[in-house]
PADRENVEX-71885 format. One line per field, with one value per atom (N, C-alpha, C): residue in three letters; chain; atom name; y, x, z. Coordinates in steps of 0.02 Angstrom, whole numbers, plus 50000, padded with zeros to 5 digits. Example, Ala and Ser with C-alpha at 12.3 -4.5 7.8 and 13.67 -1.06 7.14 Angstrom:
2
res <- c(ALA  ALA  ALA  SER  SER  SER)
chain <- c(A  A  A  A  A  A)
atom <- c(N  CA  C  N  CA  C)
y <- c(49716  49775  49835  49888  49947  50002)
x <- c(50660  50615  50660  50642  50684  50645)
z <- c(50390  50390  50390  50354  50357  50394)
***
This chain:
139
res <- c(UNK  UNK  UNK  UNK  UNK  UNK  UNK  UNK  UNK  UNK  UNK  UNK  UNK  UNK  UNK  UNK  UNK  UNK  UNK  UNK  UNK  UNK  UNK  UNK  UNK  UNK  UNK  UNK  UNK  UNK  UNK  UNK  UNK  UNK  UNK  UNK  UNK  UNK  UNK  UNK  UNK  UNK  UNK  UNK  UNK  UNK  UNK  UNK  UNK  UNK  UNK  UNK  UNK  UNK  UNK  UNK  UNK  UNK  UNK  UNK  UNK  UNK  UNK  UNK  UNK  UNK  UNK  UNK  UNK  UNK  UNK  UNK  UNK  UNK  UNK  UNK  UNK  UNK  UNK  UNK  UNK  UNK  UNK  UNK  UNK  UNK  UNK  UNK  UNK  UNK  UNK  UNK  UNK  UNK  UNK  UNK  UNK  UNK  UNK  UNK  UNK  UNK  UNK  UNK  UNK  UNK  UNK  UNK  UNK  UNK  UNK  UNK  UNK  UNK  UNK  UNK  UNK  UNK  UNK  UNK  UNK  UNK  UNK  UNK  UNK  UNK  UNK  UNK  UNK  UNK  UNK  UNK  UNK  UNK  UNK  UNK  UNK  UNK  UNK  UNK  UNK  UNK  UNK  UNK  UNK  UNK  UNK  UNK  UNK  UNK  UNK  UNK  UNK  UNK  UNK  UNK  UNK  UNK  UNK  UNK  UNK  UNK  UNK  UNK  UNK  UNK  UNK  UNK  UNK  UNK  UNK  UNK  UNK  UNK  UNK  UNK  UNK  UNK  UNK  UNK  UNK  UNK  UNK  UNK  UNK  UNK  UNK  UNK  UNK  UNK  UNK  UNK  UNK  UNK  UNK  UNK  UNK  UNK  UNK  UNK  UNK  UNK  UNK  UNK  UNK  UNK  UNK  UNK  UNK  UNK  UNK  UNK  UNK  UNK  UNK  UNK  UNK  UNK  UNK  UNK  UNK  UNK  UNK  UNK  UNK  UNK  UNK  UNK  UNK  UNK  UNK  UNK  UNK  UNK  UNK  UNK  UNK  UNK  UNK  UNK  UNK  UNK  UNK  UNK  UNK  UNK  UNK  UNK  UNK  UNK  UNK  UNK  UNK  UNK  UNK  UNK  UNK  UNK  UNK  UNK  UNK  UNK  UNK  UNK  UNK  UNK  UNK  UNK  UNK  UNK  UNK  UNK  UNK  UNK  UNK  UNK  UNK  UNK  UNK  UNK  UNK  UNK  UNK  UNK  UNK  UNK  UNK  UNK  UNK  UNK  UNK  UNK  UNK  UNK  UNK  UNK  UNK  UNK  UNK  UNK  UNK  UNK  UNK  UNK  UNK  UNK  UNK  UNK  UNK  UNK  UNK  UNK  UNK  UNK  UNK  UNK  UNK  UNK  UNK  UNK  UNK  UNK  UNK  UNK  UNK  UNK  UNK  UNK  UNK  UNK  UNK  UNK  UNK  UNK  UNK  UNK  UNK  UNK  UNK  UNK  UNK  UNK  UNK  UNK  UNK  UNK  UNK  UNK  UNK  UNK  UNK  UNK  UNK  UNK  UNK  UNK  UNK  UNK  UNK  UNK  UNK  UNK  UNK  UNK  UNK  UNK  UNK  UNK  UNK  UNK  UNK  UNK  UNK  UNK  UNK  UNK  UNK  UNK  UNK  UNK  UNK  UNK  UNK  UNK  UNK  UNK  UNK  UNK  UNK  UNK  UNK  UNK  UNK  UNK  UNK  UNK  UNK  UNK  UNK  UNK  UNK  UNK  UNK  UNK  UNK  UNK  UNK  UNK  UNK  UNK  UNK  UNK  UNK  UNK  UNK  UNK  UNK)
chain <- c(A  A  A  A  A  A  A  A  A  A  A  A  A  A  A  A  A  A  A  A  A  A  A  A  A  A  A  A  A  A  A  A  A  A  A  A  A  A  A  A  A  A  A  A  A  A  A  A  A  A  A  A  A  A  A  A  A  A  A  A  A  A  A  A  A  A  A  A  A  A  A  A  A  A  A  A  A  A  A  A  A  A  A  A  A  A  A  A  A  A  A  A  A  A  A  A  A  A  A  A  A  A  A  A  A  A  A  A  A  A  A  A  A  A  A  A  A  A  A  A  A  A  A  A  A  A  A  A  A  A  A  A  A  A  A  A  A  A  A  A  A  A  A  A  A  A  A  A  A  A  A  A  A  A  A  A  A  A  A  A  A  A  A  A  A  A  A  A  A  A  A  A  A  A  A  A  A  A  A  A  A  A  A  A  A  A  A  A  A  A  A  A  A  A  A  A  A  A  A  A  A  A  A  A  A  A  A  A  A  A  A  A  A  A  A  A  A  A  A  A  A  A  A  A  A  A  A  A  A  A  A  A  A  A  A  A  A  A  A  A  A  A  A  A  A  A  A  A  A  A  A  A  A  A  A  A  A  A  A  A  A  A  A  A  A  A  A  A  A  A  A  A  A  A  A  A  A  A  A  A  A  A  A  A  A  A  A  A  A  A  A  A  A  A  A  A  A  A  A  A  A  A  A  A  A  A  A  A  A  A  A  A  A  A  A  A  A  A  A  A  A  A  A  A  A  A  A  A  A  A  A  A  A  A  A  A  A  A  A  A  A  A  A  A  A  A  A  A  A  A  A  A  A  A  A  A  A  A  A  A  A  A  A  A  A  A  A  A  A  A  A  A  A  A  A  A  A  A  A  A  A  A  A  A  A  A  A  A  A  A  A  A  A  A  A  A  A  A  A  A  A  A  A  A  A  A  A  A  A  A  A  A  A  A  A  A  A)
atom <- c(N  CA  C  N  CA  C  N  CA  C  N  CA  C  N  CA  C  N  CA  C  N  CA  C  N  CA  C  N  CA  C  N  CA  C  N  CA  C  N  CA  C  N  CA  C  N  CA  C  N  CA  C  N  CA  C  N  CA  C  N  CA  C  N  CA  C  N  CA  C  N  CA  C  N  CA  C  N  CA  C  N  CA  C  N  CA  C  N  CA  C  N  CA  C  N  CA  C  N  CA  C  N  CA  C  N  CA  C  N  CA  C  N  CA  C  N  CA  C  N  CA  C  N  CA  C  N  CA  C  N  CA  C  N  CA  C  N  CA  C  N  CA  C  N  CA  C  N  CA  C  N  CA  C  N  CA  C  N  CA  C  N  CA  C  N  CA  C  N  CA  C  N  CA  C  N  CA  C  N  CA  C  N  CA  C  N  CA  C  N  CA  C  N  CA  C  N  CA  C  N  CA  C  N  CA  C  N  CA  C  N  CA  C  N  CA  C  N  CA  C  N  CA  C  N  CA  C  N  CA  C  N  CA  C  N  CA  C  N  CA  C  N  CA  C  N  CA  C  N  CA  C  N  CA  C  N  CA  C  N  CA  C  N  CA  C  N  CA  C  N  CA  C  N  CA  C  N  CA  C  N  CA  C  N  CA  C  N  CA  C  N  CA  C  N  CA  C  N  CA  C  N  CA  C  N  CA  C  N  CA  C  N  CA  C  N  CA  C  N  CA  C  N  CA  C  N  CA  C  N  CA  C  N  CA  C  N  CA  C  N  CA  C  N  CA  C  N  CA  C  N  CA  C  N  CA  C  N  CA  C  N  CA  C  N  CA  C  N  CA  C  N  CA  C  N  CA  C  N  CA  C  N  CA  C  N  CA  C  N  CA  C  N  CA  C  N  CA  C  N  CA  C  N  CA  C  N  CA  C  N  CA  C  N  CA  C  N  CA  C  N  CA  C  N  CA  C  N  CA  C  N  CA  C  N  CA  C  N  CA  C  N  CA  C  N  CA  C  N  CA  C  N  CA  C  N  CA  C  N  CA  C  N  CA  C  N  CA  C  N  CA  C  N  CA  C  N  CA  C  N  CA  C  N  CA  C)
y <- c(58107  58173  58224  58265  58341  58358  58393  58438  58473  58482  58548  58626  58661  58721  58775  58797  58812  58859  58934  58959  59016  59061  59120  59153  59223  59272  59340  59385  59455  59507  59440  59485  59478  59535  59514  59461  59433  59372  59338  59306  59277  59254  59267  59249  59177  59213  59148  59090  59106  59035  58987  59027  58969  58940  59005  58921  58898  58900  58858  58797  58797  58765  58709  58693  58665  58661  58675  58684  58575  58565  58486  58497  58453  58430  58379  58353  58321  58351  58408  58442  58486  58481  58536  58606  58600  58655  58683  58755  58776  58819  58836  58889  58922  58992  59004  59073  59065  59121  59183  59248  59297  59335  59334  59347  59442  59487  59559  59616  59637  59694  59750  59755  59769  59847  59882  59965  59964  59905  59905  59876  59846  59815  59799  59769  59789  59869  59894  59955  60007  59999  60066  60042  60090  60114  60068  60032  60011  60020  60064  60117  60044  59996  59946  59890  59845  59775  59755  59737  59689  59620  59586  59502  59502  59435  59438  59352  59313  59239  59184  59148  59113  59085  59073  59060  58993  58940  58866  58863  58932  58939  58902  58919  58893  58813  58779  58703  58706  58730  58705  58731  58770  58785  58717  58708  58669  58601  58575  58509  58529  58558  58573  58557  58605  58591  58517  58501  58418  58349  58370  58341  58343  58393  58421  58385  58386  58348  58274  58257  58163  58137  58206  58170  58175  58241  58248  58227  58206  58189  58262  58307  58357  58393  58435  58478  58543  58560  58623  58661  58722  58762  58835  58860  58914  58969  59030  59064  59132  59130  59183  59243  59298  59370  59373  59393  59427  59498  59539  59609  59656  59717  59757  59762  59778  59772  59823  59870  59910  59875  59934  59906  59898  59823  59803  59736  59759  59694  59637  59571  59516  59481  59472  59424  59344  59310  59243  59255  59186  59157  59098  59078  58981  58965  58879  58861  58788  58772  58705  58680  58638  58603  58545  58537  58455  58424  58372  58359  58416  58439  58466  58512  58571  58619  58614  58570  58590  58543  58519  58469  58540  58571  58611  58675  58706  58744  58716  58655  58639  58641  58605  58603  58677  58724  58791  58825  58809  58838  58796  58739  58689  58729  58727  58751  58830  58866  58919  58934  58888  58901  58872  58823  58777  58816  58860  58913  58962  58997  59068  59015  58939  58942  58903  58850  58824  58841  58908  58916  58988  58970  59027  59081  59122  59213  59234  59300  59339  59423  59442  59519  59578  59632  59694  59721  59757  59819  59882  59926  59991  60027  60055  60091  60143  60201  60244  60296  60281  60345  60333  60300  60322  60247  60190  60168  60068  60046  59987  59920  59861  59804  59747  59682  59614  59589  59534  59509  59444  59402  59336  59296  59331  59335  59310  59281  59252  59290  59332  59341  59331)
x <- c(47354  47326  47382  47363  47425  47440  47498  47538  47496  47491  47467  47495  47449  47447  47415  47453  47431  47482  47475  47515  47483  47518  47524  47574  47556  47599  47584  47643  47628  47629  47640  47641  47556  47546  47478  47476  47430  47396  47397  47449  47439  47388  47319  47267  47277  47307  47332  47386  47434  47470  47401  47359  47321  47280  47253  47208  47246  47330  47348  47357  47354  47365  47313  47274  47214  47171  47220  47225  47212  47179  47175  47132  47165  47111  47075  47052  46999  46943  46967  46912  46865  46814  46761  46748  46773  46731  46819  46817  46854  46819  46816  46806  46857  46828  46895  46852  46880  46847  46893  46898  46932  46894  46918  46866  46943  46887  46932  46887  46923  46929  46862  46828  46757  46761  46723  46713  46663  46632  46577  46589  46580  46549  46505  46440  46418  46381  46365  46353  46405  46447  46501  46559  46587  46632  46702  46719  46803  46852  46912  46948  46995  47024  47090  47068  47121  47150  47192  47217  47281  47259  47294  47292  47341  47339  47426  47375  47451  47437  47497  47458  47493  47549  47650  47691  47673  47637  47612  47544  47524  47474  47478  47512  47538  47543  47560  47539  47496  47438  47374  47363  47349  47318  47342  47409  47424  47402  47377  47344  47280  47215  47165  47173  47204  47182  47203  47248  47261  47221  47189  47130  47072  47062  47002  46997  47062  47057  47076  47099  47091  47030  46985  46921  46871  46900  46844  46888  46926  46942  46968  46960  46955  47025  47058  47072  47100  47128  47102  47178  47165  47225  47213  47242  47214  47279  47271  47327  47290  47309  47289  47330  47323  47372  47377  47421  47446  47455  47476  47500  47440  47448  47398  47384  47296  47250  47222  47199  47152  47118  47063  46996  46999  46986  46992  47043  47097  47150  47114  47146  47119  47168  47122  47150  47166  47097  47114  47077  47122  47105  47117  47058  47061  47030  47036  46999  47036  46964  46924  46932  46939  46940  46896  46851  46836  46790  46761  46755  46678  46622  46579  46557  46532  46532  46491  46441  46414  46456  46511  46576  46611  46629  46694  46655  46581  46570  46542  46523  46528  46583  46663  46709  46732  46738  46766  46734  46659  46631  46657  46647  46674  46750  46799  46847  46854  46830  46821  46807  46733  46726  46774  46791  46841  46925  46918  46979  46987  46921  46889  46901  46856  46866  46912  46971  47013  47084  47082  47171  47184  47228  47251  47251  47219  47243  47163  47188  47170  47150  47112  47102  47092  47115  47105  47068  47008  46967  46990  47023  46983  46952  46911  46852  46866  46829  46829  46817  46788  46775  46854  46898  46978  46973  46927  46930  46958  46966  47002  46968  46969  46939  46951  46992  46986  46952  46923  46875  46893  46855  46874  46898  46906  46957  46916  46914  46879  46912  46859  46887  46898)
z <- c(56633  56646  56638  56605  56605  56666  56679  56728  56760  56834  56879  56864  56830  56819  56866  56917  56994  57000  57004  57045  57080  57103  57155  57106  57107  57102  57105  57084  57111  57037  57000  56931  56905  56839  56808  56790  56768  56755  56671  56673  56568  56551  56549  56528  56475  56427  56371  56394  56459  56470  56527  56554  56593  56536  56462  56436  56403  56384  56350  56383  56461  56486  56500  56476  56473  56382  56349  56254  56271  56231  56207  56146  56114  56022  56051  56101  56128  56171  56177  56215  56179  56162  56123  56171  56236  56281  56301  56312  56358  56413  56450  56490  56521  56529  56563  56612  56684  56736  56741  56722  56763  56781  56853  56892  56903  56893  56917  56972  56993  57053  57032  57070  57050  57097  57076  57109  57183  57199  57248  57285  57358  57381  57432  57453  57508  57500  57439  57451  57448  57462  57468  57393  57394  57336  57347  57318  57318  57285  57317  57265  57237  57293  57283  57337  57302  57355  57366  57426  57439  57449  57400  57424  57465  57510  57543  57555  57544  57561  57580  57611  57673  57632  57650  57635  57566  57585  57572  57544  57507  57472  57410  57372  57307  57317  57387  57373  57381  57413  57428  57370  57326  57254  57195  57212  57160  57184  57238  57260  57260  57258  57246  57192  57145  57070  57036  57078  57072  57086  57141  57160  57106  57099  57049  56976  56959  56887  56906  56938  56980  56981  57006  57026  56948  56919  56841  56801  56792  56734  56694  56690  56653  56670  56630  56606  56654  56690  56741  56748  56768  56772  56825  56861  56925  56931  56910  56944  56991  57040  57086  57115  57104  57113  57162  57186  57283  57261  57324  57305  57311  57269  57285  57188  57213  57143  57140  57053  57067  57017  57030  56986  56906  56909  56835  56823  56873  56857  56903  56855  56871  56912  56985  57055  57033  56973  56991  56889  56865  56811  56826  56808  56802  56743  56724  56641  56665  56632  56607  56553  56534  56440  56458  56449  56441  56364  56342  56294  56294  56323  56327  56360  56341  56392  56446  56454  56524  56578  56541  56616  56618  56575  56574  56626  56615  56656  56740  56739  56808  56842  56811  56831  56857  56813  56832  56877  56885  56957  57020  57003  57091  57084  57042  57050  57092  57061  57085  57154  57184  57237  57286  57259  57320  57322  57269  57304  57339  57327  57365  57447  57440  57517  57546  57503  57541  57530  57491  57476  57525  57558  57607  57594  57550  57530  57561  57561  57597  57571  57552  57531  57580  57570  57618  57564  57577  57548  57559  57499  57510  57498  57558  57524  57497  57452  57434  57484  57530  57586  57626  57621  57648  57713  57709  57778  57725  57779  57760  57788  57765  57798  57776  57793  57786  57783  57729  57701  57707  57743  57744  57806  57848  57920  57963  58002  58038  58097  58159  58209  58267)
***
Protein backbone atom coordinates (compact mmCIF):
# COMPACT_ATOMS: atom_id res chain seq x y z
CA UNK A 1 0.00 0.00 0.00
CA UNK A 2 1.40 3.67 -0.67
CA UNK A 3 2.55 6.17 2.04
CA UNK A 4 0.03 8.14 4.41
CA UNK A 5 -0.74 11.38 2.84
CA UNK A 6 -2.26 13.23 5.97
CA UNK A 7 -1.52 16.52 7.06
CA UNK A 8 -2.52 19.80 8.91
CA UNK A 9 -1.45 23.04 7.94
CA UNK A 10 -1.67 26.74 7.89
CA UNK A 11 -0.67 27.21 4.41
CA UNK A 12 -3.28 26.96 1.23
CA UNK A 13 -4.01 23.78 0.10
CA UNK A 14 -1.91 21.95 -3.14
CA UNK A 15 -4.86 20.63 -4.64
CA UNK A 16 -2.46 18.78 -7.20
CA UNK A 17 0.14 17.27 -4.43
CA UNK A 18 -3.03 15.46 -2.59
CA UNK A 19 -4.22 13.88 -6.06
CA UNK A 20 -0.90 13.18 -6.96
CA UNK A 21 -0.85 11.58 -4.08
CA UNK A 22 -3.26 8.95 -4.81
CA UNK A 23 -2.06 9.16 -9.06
CA UNK A 24 -1.99 5.05 -9.81
CA UNK A 25 -2.09 3.49 -13.58
CA UNK A 26 -4.30 0.99 -11.82
CA UNK A 27 -6.85 3.05 -10.76
CA UNK A 28 -9.65 4.13 -13.42
CA UNK A 29 -11.45 6.48 -10.72
CA UNK A 30 -9.99 9.44 -8.90
CA UNK A 31 -11.98 11.56 -6.79
CA UNK A 32 -11.11 14.25 -5.20
CA UNK A 33 -13.33 16.50 -2.28
CA UNK A 34 -12.55 20.32 -1.72
CA UNK A 35 -14.64 21.13 0.38
CA UNK A 36 -14.36 25.57 0.76
CA UNK A 37 -15.61 28.31 3.11
CA UNK A 38 -19.16 29.02 2.13
CA UNK A 39 -21.06 32.72 2.70
CA UNK A 40 -24.09 31.08 4.88
CA UNK A 41 -24.91 29.32 7.51
CA UNK A 42 -27.90 28.37 9.42
CA UNK A 43 -29.54 31.27 7.69
CA UNK A 44 -27.24 34.09 8.48
CA UNK A 45 -24.31 35.47 6.44
CA UNK A 46 -20.56 34.20 7.08
CA UNK A 47 -17.99 36.84 6.50
CA UNK A 48 -14.67 34.13 7.82
CA UNK A 49 -13.22 31.13 9.82
CA UNK A 50 -10.78 30.10 12.21
CA UNK A 51 -9.76 26.49 12.34
CA UNK A 52 -7.55 25.94 15.38
CA UNK A 53 -6.62 22.13 16.17
CA UNK A 54 -5.60 20.02 18.83
CA UNK A 55 -1.44 19.80 19.10
CA UNK A 56 -1.87 15.62 17.90
CA UNK A 57 -4.28 16.35 15.18
CA UNK A 58 -2.07 15.57 12.37
CA UNK A 59 -1.62 11.93 14.02
CA UNK A 60 -5.03 11.30 14.33
CA UNK A 61 -5.58 12.46 10.55
CA UNK A 62 -2.63 10.58 9.43
CA UNK A 63 -4.00 7.20 11.32
CA UNK A 64 -7.58 7.66 10.11
CA UNK A 65 -6.49 7.92 6.75
CA UNK A 66 -4.30 4.89 7.47
CA UNK A 67 -6.90 2.91 8.74
CA UNK A 68 -9.11 3.80 5.84
CA UNK A 69 -6.99 2.47 3.10
CA UNK A 70 -6.07 -0.90 5.41
CA UNK A 71 -9.54 -1.47 5.50
CA UNK A 72 -10.40 -0.44 1.42
CA UNK A 73 -7.78 -1.28 -0.08
CA UNK A 74 -7.81 1.99 -1.92
CA UNK A 75 -5.85 4.80 -2.54
CA UNK A 76 -6.53 7.90 -0.07
CA UNK A 77 -4.89 11.17 0.84
CA UNK A 78 -6.46 14.23 3.45
CA UNK A 79 -5.02 17.66 4.05
CA UNK A 80 -6.90 19.94 6.38
CA UNK A 81 -6.20 23.98 6.93
CA UNK A 82 -5.86 25.56 10.45
CA UNK A 83 -5.66 29.37 10.77
CA UNK A 84 -8.09 31.79 9.64
CA UNK A 85 -10.26 31.31 6.17
CA UNK A 86 -12.31 33.50 3.99
CA UNK A 87 -14.86 32.67 1.72
CA UNK A 88 -13.79 30.50 -1.03
CA UNK A 89 -10.47 29.10 0.32
CA UNK A 90 -10.40 25.49 0.81
CA UNK A 91 -10.35 24.01 4.69
CA UNK A 92 -10.00 20.27 3.64
CA UNK A 93 -8.95 18.38 0.27
CA UNK A 94 -9.04 14.76 0.24
CA UNK A 95 -8.95 11.99 -2.93
CA UNK A 96 -9.59 8.59 -3.63
CA UNK A 97 -8.06 6.52 -6.59
CA UNK A 98 -9.44 3.19 -6.76
CA UNK A 99 -9.87 0.81 -9.78
CA UNK A 100 -13.80 2.17 -10.17
CA UNK A 101 -15.62 5.00 -9.42
CA UNK A 102 -18.39 4.05 -7.33
CA UNK A 103 -15.28 2.48 -4.58
CA UNK A 104 -13.41 5.73 -5.14
CA UNK A 105 -16.70 7.86 -4.36
CA UNK A 106 -17.81 5.77 -1.41
CA UNK A 107 -14.34 5.88 -0.08
CA UNK A 108 -14.01 9.79 -0.16
CA UNK A 109 -17.37 10.24 1.55
CA UNK A 110 -16.62 7.64 4.64
CA UNK A 111 -13.38 9.56 4.52
CA UNK A 112 -14.71 12.76 4.74
CA UNK A 113 -17.19 12.13 7.30
CA UNK A 114 -14.92 10.30 9.67
CA UNK A 115 -12.76 13.53 9.73
CA UNK A 116 -15.39 16.21 10.19
CA UNK A 117 -16.07 13.81 13.28
CA UNK A 118 -12.91 12.17 14.65
CA UNK A 119 -9.95 14.58 13.92
CA UNK A 120 -9.52 17.22 16.62
CA UNK A 121 -10.06 20.73 14.74
CA UNK A 122 -12.26 22.94 15.44
CA UNK A 123 -13.96 26.10 13.52
CA UNK A 124 -15.02 29.59 14.86
CA UNK A 125 -17.80 31.37 12.64
CA UNK A 126 -18.01 34.77 11.65
CA UNK A 127 -20.95 36.16 11.13
CA UNK A 128 -21.57 38.96 8.99
CA UNK A 129 -23.73 40.83 11.49
CA UNK A 130 -20.10 41.33 13.66
CA UNK A 131 -21.01 38.23 16.25
CA UNK A 132 -18.85 35.00 16.58
CA UNK A 133 -19.50 31.19 17.38
CA UNK A 134 -17.78 27.68 17.75
CA UNK A 135 -19.05 25.07 15.79
CA UNK A 136 -18.59 21.74 16.95
CA UNK A 137 -17.86 22.24 20.74
CA UNK A 138 -19.58 20.38 22.83
CA UNK A 139 -20.63 22.31 26.00
Amino acid sequence: MTEVYAKITDQPIDEAAVRAAVDSPECGATVVFYGVIRNHDGGEGVSALDYSAHPEAERFLRELVAAEQASTGLRLAAVHRIGSLEIGDAALVAAASAAHRAEAFAAIERLVERIKHEVPIWKRQHFAAGTSEWVGIDS
